[in-house]
Phi, psi and omega in degrees: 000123176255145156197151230256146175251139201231140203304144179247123168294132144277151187245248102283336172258000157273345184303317209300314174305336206273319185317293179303335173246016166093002192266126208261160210236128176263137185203106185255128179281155163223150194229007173191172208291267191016282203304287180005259176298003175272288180324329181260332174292319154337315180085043178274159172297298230221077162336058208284125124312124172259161086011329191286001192270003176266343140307297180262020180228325173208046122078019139310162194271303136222166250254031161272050164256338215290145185272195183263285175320326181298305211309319181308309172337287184320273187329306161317304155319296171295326183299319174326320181247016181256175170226338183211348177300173153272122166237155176217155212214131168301126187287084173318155182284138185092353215248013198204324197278144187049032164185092182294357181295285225299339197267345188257309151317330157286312170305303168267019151303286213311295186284341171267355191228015177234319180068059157261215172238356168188170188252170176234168138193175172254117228156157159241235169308288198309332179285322224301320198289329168294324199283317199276339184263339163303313146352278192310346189270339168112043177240126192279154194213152157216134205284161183213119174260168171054265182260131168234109192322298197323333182259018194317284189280008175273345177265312211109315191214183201246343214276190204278122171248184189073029174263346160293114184316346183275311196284351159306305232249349186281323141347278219298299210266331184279342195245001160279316231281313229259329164301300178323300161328305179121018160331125187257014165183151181238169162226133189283102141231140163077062175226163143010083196305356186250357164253351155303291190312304190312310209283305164334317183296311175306315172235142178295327159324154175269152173214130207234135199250154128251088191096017178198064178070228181234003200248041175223180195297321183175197218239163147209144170216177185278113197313319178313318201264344142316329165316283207100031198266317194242134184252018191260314181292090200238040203270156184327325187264002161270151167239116162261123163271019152199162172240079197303299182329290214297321171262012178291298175313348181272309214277293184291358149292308199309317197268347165292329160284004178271316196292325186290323163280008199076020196244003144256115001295128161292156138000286189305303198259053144213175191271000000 
């Protein structure tokens, strides 16, 4: 007699339950079908398309050149290959800021033609009026605080913010702002681990850091860079758990050396 168990989908309302009993939300991008289904077979929560693919998939600098259509591209890709993960997919620069009609047009591009489950982007108060008519659409969102690649040059710099008492509290008002809306998770990066720990503390949303410590709902980094795939990107809040580079560039000698000695294809691998 066999018998089948069958994958329980995360949702937005298991993120909430995971929240409420102390249980931390793992959260990885994946930007194609492979990566994917390996990453959800792993058995991760939370799934980002990311936005990082206009860096680690074509070699932007940063990631507003990425369209909307790549994102979609993407996005599609990966939902294909998931069974169990929550994926959420990014709102790309230009496709949400200052005009929410345009941003509620992005969104259900995003949700009719990718089937993922939700969208993320980044703002506060300047975003809100987008965040809220996308909302109003039945569309789930989730907010992005503290360093925001997208506003890249309005910073300057990639380093740690909110580390000033005006930009905490505004942090502090912007992520209550956006829970209000009705945002079901926010992601913190690249601030102060005691002011991670307080906004987690503070709002019943989950809220999941890259960079910003340990006192928060859970985690996220970029699969390239958790890999060892990319070696240039070395900031304090990454662990690399492998080293890919090293063994992708091995695998592919071995193999350039077989082919050059013959010793590829053997006999057994042809027809």
């Amino acid at each position: 007699m066999s018998v089948h168990s069958e994958v329980r989908k995360v949702t937005t309302h298991r993120l909430s339950e995971m929240k409420l009993r102390g249980e931390k939300i793992s959260m990885l991008t994946s930007y194609d079908f492979s990566m994917a289904q390996l990453v959800d077979e792993a058995g991760v929560d939370v799934i980002l398309v990311g936005d990082s693919a206009s860096n680690v998939m074509a070699g932007h600098e940063t990631t507003l050149p990425i369209t909307l259509n790549e994102m979609i591209f993407l996005g599609s890709s990966v939902v294909r290959a998931v069974n169990r993960a929550l994926v959420v997919v990014d709102l790309p620069f230009g496709t949400y800021q200052g005009n929410s009609r345009e941003a509620l047009s992005s969104a259900i591009r995003i949700m009719k033609e990718t089937a993922a489950d939700s969208v993320k982007l980044e703002g506060g108060e300047e975003v809100i009026e987008s965040v809220k008519r996308i909302l109003s659409a039945g569309i789930p969102v989730m907010g992005h605080l503290g360093l925001m690649p997208q506003s890249i040059h309005k910073f300057g710099t990639y380093t740690v913010r909110a580390k000033q008492d005006a930009e905490a509290e505004k942090l502090i008002s912007d992520a209550k702002l956006l829970e209000e809306a009705g945002c079901y998770a926010l992601v913190l990066e690249k601030i102060p681990a005691e002011l991670g720990e307080r906004v987690a503390k503070e709002l019943k949303i989950p809220v999941i850091g890259i960079g910003a410590g340990g006192g928060v709902d859970g985690q996220v980094l970029v699969i390239h860079d958790m890999l060892g795939i990319t070696q240039q990107f070395s900031p304090r809040f990454l662990r690399r758990y492998h080293n890919l580079a090293a063994e992708i560039k091995g695998a592919v000698g071995n193999y350039i050396n077989d082919v050059k000695s013959q010793d590829f294809p053997n006999e057994k691998e042809q027809y």
